[in-house]
C-alpha positions as CSV (number, residue, x, y, z in Angstrom):
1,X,-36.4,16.4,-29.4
2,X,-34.9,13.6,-27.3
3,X,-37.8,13.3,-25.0
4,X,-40.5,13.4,-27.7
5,X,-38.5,10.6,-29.5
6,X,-38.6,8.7,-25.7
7,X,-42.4,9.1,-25.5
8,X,-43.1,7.9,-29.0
9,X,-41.3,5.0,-28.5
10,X,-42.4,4.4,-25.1
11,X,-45.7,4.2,-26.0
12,X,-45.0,1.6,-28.9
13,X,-43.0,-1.1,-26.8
14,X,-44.0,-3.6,-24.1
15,X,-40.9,-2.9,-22.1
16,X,-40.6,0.7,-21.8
17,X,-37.7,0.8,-19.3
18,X,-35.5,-0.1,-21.9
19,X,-36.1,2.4,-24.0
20,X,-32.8,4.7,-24.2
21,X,-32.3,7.3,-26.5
22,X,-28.9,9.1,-26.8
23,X,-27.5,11.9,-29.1
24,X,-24.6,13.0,-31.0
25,X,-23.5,15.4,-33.2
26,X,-22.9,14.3,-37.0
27,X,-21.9,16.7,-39.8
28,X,-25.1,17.4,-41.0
29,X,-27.0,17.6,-37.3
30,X,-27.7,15.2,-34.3
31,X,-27.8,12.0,-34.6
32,X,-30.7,10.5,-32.7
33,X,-30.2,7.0,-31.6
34,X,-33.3,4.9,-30.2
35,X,-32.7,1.9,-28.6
36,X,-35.4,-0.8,-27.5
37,X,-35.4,-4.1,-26.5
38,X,-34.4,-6.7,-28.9
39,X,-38.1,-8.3,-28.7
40,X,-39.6,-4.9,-29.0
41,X,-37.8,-4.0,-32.1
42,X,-40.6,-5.1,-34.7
43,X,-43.1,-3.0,-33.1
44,X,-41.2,0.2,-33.4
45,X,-39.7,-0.8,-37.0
46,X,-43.8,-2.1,-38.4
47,X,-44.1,-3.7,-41.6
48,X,-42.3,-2.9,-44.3
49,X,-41.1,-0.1,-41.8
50,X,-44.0,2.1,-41.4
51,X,-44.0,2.8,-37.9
52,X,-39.6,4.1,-38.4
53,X,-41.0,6.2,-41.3
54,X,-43.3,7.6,-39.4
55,X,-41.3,7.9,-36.6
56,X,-38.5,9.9,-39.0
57,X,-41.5,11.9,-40.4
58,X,-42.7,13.6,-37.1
59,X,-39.2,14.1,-35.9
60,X,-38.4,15.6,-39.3
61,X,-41.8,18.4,-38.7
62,X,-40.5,18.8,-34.8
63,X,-36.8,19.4,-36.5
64,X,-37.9,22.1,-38.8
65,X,-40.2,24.0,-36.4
66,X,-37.0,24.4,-34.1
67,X,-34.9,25.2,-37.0
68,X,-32.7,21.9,-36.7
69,X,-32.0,19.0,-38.6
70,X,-32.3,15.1,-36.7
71,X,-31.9,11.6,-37.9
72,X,-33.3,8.9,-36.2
73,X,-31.4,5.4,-35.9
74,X,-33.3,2.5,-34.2
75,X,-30.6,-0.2,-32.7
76,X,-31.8,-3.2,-30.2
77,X,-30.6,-2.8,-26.5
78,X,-27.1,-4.1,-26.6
């Protein structure tokens, strides 16, 4: 799940090697957070957040064919 999230974002940003994408274990899953470059962050939010949604939709389908539950939090590169 972690690496399909990487090659999403990958693919949406103009500086890939700053994509990061860590996990951790919340109550009700894992917590997947993505983390881009500050300048990149529009084009993996979209307007009025289409592109997250989307984003949170296909992890959602790849979540429930392996019997799992994500959530996906986008932060900028600190």
């Amino acid at each position: 799940m972690k690496e399909l999230l990487e090659i999403i974002a990958k693919r949406l940003v103009d500086d890939p090697d700053a994509v990061t994408v860590t996990e951790k274990q919340a109550q009700k899953g894992i917590v997947l957070e993505l983390r881009v470059a500050q300048e990149d962050m529009g084009k993996v939010i979209g307007k009025q957040g289409r592109i997250a949604k989307a984003i949170r939709v296909v992890m959602r389908a790849a979540a429930i064919h392996n019997n799992a539950f994500f959530s996906v939090d986008i932060l900028p590169q600190e």
